[in-house]
N, C-alpha and C positions, 0 to 999 in steps of 0.2 A: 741493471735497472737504474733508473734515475734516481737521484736523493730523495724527493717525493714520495716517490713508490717503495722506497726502502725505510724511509719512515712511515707510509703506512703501515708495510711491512711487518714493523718493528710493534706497531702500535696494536696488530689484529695480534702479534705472538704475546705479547704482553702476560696473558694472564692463561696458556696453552700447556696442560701438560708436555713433558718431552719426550712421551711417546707418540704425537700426533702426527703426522704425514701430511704433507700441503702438495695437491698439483697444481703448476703452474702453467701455461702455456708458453711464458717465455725462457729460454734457455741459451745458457751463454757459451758461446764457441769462441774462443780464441779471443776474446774482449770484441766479438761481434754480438751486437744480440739481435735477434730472430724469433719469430712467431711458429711453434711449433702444435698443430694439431692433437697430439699423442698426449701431451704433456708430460714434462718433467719434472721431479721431488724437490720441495724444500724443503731441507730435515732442519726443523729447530734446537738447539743444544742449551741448556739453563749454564752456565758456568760456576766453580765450587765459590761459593760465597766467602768462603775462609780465605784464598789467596789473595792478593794483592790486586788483582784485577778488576778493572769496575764491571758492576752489577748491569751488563746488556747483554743481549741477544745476537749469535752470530749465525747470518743463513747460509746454509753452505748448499749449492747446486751439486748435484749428484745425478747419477742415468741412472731413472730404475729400471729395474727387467723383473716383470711378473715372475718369470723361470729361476729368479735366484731370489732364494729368501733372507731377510737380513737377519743374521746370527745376533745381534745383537740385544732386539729386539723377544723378551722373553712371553709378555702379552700376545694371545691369543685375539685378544679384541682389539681394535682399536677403531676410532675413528678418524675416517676418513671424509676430507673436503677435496670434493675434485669441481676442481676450475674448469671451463671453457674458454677461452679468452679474456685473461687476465684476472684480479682478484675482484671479488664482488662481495658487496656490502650483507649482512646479515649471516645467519646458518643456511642459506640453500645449498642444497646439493648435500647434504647431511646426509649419511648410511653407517648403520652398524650393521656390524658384520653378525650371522644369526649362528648360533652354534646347531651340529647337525645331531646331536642327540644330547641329554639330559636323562642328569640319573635322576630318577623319586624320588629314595629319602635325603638325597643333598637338595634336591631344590626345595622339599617340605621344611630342612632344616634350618634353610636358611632364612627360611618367614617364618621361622615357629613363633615369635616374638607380634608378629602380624596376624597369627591364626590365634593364639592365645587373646590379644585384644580384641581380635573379632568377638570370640566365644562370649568373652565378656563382658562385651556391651548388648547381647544378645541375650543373655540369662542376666539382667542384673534391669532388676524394674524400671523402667520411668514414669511410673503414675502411681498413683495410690488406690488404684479400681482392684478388688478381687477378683479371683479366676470366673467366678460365677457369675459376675455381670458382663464378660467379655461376651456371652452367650446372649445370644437373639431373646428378646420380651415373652415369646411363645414356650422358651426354651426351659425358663428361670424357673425354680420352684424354692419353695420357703424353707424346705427339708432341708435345702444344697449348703446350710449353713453350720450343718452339723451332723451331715452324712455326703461324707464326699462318693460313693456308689450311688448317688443319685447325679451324678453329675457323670460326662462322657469318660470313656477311660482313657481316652487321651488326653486326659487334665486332672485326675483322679492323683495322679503321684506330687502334682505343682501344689494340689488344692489341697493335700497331705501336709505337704511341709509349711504350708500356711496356717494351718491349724497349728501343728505345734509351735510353730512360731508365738503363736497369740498367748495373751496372759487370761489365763480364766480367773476370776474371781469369785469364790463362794460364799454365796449366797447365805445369812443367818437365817434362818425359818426362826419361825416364833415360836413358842413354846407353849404358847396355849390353848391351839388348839392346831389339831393335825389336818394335813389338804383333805384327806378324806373326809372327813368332819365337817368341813365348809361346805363342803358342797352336799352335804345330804340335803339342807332343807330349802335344796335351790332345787324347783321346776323348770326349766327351761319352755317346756311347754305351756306352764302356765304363764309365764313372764312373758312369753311372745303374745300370747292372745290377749293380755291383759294392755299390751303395748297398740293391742291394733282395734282400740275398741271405735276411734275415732277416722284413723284409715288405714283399710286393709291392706297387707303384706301377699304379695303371688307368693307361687312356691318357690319360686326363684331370687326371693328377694335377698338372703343371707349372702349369695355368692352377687348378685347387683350390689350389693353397699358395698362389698369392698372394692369395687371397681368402678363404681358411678358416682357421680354427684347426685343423691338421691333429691326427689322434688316430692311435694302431697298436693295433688290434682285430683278432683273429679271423687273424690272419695277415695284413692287410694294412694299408698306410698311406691313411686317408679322412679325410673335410673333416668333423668336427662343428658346427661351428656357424661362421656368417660374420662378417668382423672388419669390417665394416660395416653400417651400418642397412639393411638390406633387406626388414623383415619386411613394409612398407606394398606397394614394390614387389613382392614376390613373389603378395603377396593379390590386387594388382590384374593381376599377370599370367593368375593362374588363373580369377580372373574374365572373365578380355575376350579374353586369347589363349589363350595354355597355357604349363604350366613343364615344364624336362627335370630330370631325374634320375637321374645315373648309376649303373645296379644292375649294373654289370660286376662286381662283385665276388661276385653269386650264385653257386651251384653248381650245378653241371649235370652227373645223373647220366643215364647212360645202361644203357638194363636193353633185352638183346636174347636171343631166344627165343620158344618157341611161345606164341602169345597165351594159351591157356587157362590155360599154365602160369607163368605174367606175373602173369595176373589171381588166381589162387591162393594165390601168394605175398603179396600186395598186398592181399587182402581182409583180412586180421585186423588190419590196420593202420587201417581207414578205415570210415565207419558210414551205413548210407545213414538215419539218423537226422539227421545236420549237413547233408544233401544229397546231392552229387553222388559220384561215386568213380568207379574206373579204366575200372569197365565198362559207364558211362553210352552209351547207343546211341550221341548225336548226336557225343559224342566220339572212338570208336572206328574212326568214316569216317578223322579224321587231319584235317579241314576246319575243327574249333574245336577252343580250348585252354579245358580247368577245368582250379576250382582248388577244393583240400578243405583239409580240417584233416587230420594223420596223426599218431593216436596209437603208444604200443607196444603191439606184439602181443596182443591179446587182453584188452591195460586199458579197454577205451573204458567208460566214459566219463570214466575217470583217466587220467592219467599222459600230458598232451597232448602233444605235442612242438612244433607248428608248424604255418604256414600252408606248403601249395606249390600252383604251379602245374604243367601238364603239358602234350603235348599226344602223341598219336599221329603215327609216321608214316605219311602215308596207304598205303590197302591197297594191294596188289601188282597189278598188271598183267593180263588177261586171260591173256597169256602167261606168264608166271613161275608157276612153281610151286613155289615156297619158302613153308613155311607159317611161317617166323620173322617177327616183328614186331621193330621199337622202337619203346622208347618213353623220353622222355626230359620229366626229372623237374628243376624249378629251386626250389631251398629255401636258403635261409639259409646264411651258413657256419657258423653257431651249431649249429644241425640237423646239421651234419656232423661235428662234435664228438661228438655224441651218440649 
């Protein structure tokens, strides 16, 4: 090779372990050099730094032959750069040689120090959230704070050692009078109805206040809006199951007397224009419930007031000969203001 290519040579060995193997495609015969296909080896040699010899690199040209292995050479891997004509810049043509079997516990053992940190970055917190909020909103209960069998039992042993973790602190009770004693002269029942003289409470309303923004409308106390995210959940309820809704708070008017004179009364309110009204046939039986729009007397198509539903009670008996009807009318409490 020219000076050039022997200092590049010299420059790519620089920093090459010396068990590395270089093919070349140039190979020298007899101080000719020639471009050979096949390629031939540059074995690099480090020299001992202790002698007197300066610190370079000597390439020595060698014929390899696949069929003779070098004794020398005690590594099983090496890497190999094989050239196609001439040397080339970067690691292309990079190969490691693949071994044809591996034992288990030497390969486990030689990452045990890799599996151990794994482990433990895997059990070892990074947040400050307990086991029982990691559980979906539907999931969560109040108990899960101090009964971990309320919680899945594939969390029940994390949510174990979280507890004892914790420092409890006990509580002094007072000494002068015992928790059973407080609460004798507490009614609960009277303290509710005493609380709802001004507006009434549904039956549902204990479990509404802890999840509602409570509001007092119309005469009664109801849940407006909920003080957590549920609006995803609620969508998907209606979608795949169904949602309740408590309309305990409608009104429920009750109108009894002779049907024609029912229906009478009732007609100037209602338009068989919007649809249906009080004296729809299939309604009348008392077997289905409509529902209209009811304006005031004699405005339609002004002055709307409201949606209501209805239904008839069904007719009387072959035997009874009462020609009185009910019928009963569920509208708004707004509607009843009016």
């Amino acid at each position: 090779m020219s000076n050039a290519k022997e200092r590049k040579h010299a420059k790519k060995m620089r920093n090459q372990p010396t068990n590395v193997t270089l093919f070349s495609g140039f190979v020298a015969d007899k101080g000719v050099k020639h471009h050979n296909g096949g390629g031939k080896p540059f074995r690099a040699q480090r020299l001992d730094p202790s002698s007197g010899i300066s610190r370079q690199r000597q390439t020595k040209m060698t014929h390899y032959s696949p069929s003779e292995p070098d004794v020398n050479e005690q590594s099983s891997s090496k890497v190999m750069f094989k050239k196609k004509g001439g040397w080339k810049a970067g690691s292309e043509g990079t190969s490691q040689e693949i071994p044809k079997y591996i034992t288990a516990s030497t390969f486990a053992q030689a990452r045990a120090a890799e599996i151990s940190a794994m482990l433990k970055a895997v059990t070892q917190k990074s947040s400050n959230s307990l086991v029982f909020q990691t559980l979906p909103r539907h999931m969560r209960r109040r108990a899960m704070s101090h009964n971990v069998k309320r919680l899945p039992r594939r969390l029940q042993e994390i949510a174990q050692k979280e507890a004892e973790k914790a420092v409890h602190q006990k509580k002094e009770h007072s000494k002068n009078k015992c928790h059973k004693a407080r609460r004798c002269h507490i009614n609960r029942m009277l303290e509710f109805n005493r609380r709802q003289k001004k507006n009434i409470w549904l039956e549902t309303h204990i479990w509404h206040a802890k999840r509602f923004h409570m509001v007092k409308k119309w005469g009664y106390c109801l849940g407006e809006r909920p003080t957590a995210k549920s609006h995803r959940a609620c969508y998907r309820a209606m979608t795949n199951c169904c949602l309740l809704q408590d309309l305990s708070y409608y009104c429920c008017l009750e109108l009894k007397g002779k049907e024609e004179e029912i229906l009478k009364a009732l007609s100037p309110m209602c338009s068989t224009d919007t649809g249906l009204t009080f004296a729809a046939v299939h309604c009348l039986s008392g077997k289905r419930q409509g529902s209209l729009m009811l304006y005031r007397a004699n405005k339609y198509p002004q002055d709307m007031l409201g949606p209501v539903t209805f239904i008839w009670k069904p007719e009387r008996t072959p035997g009874d000969t009462s020609e009185s009807r009910q019928l009963w009318i569920w509208l708004h409490p707004a509607l009843k203001q009016v």
